[in-house]
C-alpha positions in Angstrom: 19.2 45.4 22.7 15.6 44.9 24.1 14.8 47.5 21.6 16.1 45.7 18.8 14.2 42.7 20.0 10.7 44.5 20.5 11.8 45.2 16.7 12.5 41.5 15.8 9.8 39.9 17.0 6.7 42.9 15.4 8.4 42.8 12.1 8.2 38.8 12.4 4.9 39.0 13.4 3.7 41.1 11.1 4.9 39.7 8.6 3.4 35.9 9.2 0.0 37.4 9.9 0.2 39.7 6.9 0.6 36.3 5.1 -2.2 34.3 6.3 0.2 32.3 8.9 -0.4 31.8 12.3 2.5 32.7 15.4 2.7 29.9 18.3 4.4 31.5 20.5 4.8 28.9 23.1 7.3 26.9 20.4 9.7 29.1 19.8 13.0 28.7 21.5 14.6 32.0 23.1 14.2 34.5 20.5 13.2 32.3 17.8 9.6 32.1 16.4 7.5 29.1 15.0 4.9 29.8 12.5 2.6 27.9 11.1 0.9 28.4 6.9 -1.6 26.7 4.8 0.3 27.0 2.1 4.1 26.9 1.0 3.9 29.7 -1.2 2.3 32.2 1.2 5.1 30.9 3.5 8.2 32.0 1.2 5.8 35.3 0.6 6.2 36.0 4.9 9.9 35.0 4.5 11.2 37.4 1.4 8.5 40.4 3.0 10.4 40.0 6.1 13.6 39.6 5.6 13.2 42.6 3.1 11.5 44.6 6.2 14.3 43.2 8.4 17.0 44.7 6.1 15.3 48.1 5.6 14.5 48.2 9.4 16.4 51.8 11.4 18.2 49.2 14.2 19.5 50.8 17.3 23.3 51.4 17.5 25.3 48.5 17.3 22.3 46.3 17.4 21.0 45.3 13.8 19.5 41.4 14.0 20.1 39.2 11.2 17.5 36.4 11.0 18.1 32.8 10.0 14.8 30.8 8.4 13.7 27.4 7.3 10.7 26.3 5.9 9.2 22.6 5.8 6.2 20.7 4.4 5.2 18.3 6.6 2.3 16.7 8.5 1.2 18.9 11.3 1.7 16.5 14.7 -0.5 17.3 18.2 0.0 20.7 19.1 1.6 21.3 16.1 5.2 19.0 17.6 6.8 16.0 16.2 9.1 14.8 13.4 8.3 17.5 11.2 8.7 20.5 13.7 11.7 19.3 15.1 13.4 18.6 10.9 12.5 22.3 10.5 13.8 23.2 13.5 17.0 21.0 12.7 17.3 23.0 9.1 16.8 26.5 10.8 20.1 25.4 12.7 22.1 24.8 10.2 21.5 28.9 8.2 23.1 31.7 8.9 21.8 35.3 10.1 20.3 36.7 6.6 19.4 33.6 5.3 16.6 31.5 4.2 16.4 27.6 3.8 13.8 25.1 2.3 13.5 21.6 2.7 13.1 19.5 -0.6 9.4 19.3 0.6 8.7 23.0 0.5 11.3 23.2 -2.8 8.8 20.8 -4.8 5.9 23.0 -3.9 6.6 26.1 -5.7 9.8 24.9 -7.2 8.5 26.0 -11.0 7.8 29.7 -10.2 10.8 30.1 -8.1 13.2 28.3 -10.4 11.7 30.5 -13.2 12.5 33.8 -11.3 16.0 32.6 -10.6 14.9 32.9 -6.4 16.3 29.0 -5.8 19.6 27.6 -5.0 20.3 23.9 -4.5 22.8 23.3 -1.7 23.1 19.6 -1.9 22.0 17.5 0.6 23.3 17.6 4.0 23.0 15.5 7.2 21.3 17.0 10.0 21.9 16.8 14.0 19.9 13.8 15.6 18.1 12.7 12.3 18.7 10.0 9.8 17.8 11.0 6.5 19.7 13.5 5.2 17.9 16.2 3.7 18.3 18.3 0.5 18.4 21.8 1.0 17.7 24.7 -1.1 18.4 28.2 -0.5 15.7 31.2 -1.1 17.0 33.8 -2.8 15.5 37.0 -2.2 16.3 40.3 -4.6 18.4 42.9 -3.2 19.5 41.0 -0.3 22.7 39.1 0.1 22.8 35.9 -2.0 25.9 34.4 -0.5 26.8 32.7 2.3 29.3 30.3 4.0 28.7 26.3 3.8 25.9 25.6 5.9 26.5 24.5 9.1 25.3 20.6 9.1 27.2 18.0 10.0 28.5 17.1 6.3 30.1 20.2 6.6 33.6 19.2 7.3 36.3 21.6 8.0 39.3 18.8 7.4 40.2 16.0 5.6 38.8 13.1 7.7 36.4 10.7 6.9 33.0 11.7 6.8 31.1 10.8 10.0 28.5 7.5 9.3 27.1 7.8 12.6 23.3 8.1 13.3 21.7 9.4 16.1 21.2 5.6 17.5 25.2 5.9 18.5 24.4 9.5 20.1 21.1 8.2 22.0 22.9 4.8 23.0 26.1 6.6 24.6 25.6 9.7 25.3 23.9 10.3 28.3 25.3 7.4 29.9 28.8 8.7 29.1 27.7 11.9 30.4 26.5 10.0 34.0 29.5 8.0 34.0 31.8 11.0 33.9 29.9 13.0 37.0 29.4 9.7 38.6 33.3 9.1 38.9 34.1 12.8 39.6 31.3 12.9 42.7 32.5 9.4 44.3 36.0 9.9 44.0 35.7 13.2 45.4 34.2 12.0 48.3 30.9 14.2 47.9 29.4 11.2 49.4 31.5 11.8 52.2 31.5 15.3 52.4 27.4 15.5 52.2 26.2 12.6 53.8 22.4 13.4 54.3 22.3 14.3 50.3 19.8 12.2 48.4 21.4 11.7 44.8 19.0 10.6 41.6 20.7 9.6 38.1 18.1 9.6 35.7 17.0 9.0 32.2 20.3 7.2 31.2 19.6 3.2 31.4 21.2 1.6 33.9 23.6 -1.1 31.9 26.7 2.0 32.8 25.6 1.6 36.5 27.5 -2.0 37.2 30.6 -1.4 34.7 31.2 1.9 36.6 31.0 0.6 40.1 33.6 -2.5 38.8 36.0 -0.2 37.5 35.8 2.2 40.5 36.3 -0.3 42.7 39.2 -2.1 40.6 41.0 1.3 40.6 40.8 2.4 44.3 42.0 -0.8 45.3 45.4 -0.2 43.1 45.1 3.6 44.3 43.5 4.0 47.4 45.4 6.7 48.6 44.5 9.2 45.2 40.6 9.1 47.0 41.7 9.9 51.2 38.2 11.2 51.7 36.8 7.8 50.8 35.7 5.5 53.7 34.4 2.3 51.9 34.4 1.2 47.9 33.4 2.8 45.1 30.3 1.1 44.6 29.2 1.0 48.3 28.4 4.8 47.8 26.6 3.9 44.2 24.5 1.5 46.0 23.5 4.2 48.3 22.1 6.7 45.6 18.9 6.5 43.5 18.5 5.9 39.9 15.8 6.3 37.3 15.1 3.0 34.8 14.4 4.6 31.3 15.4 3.7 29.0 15.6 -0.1 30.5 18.2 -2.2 28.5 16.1 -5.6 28.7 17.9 -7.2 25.6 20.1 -9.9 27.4 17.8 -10.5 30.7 21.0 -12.0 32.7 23.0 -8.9 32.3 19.8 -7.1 33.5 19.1 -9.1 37.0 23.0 -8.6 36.9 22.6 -5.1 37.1 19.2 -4.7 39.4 21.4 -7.1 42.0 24.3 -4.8 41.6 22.5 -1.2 42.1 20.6 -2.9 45.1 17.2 -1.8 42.6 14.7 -3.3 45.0 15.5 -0.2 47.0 17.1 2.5 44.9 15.4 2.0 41.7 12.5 4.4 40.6 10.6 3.4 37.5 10.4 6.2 34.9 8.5 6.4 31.5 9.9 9.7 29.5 6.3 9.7 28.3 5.6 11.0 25.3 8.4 10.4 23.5 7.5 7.4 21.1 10.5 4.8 23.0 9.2 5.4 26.3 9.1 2.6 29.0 5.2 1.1 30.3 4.9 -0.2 33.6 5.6 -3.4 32.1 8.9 -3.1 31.3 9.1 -3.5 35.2 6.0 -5.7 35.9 7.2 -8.3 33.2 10.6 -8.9 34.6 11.2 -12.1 35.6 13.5 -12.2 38.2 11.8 -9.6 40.5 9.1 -10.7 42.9 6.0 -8.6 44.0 7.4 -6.0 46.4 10.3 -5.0 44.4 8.2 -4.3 41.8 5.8 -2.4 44.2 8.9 -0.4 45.3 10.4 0.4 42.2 6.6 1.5 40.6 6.4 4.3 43.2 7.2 3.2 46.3 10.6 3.9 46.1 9.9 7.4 45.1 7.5 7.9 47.7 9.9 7.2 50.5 12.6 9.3 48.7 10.4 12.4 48.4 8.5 11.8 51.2 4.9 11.5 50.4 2.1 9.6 51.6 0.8 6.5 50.0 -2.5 5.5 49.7 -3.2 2.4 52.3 -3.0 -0.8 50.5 -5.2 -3.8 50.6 -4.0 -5.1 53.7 -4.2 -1.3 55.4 -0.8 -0.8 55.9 0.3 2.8 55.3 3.8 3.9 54.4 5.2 6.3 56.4 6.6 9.5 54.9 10.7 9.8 55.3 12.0 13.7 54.8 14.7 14.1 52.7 17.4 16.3 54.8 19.8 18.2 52.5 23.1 19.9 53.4 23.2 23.5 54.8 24.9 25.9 52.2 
């Protein structure tokens, strides 16, 4: 196989700098490769050349690769990242091995002398993971190579009879990963990991915080009707929540009561470290701590860094009034 892949990856090569495109290899995910052109036509020209070399190509027993493709017009972000990379990248996904995809974009480019050749197929549109819009797809069709495939795998393509899904990626960012957090949260306390590894420092990040409060109430309301499903337990649920550490982005500020609710519950002034998830466009400033109304001037010290510095245990810079903060270790569990 690592034959077959020293293969892929000079035939791919070869064939985007045969074509005037340019290889950044520190995009590409696994196995894959990103590739920048200057032009959509010179793009399809690197695709057809190497799927063509791709299906000519000797493979090693039991090892031929069949490469999926997509290719997108778009604005180039920094470093070559952003919306248009990642809708690419999101079309690429949704091929098969053999095949090659083209967003409308890169369709209306050179639509005329590829719909005159008979080398495009439209697919429809389709909806694509995490993105909005949905885009309509087009299929390049490259002589002498297989034309057909199975439905592209987007998620408009249903295999039964219920209703298509409406949702956006707003439901998948808003539940998600707290549903994810809420899940391991209730499987470590009931299992009295607390318990078990008492000198463990546990973080829960980049999940808001709203989840935090309803899991500790419905913890506790539970163990009080079944204490004796948790025997490794000592104390409630949310006695061993307010012992752990959590991350604040992204910070649910839109009903400020149900916020102090939830800074009160998680004991924040103590446990809370800020977090940005800087550079994504919906990450958190300082503000969204500074401007909180209900916190006064040390908590908001803590929870900026030094909160963090005491959990990791490094030195802070002496403040105005010289004080220095001592350094805690952090003492984990033997194996």
């Amino acid at each position: 196989m690592q034959r077959a892949l020293s293969i892929h990856d000079d035939l791919l090569e070869e064939g985007v700098i045969r074509h005037g495109g340019r290889v950044l290899t520190t995009h590409g995910e696994g196995d894959s490769f990103f590739a920048v052109f200057g032009d959509a036509a010179r793009a399809v020209e690197a695709a057809t050349w190497s799927q063509q070399r791709l299906a000519e190509q000797d493979w090693p027993a039991r090892a031929r690769l069949q490469v999926r493709m997509a290719l997108h017009t778009g604005t180039a972000g920094q470093d070559f990242r952003g919306p248009s990379a990642n809708r690419c990248a999101r079309l690429r996904a949704c091929a098969h091995g053999g095949q090659v995809l083209l967003s409308s974009s890169t369709a209306r480019k050179i639509r005329d002398q590829l719909s005159a050749a008979g080398l495009l197929r439209d697919l429809g549109e389709h909806r694509l993971r995490d993105l909005a819009q949905a885009e309509r797809v087009f299929q390049l069709l490259i002589p002498g190579l297989r034309a057909d495939f199975p439905p592209l795998r987007s998620l408009g393509a249903l295999s039964n009879n219920l209703p298509a899904q409406l949702n956006r990626f707003i439901g998948m960012h808003s539940l998600s990963f707290a549903h994810f957090n809420m899940v391991h949260m209730t499987n470590w306390v009931l299992n009295g990991l607390p318990e078990r590894f008492p000198k463990l420092k546990v973080i829960w990040i980049e999940s808001g915080l709203a989840w935090v409060p309803f899991v500790m109430q419905r913890l506790d309301s539970e163990y009080m009707m079944r204490t004796s499903e948790c025997p490794l337990l000592k104390k409630r649920p949310s006695e061993y929540m307010q012992e752990m550490y959590y991350t604040s982005q992204p910070l649910e500020r839109s009903n400020m009561k149900l916020t102090q609710a939830t800074f009160e519950a998680m004991h924040a002034e103590t446990q809370l470290l800020y977090a940005s998830d800087w550079p994504h466009w919906d990450f958190d400033a300082p503000s969204s701590i500074t401007k909180l109304p209900f916190l006064n001037e040390q908590a908001k010290r803590n929870i900026l860094g030094l909160n963090a510095a005491r959990l990791f245990g490094l030195e802070v810079p002496p403040a105005k009034s010289g004080k220095r903060i001592a350094p805690q270790p952090v003492a984990v569990p033997a194996e």
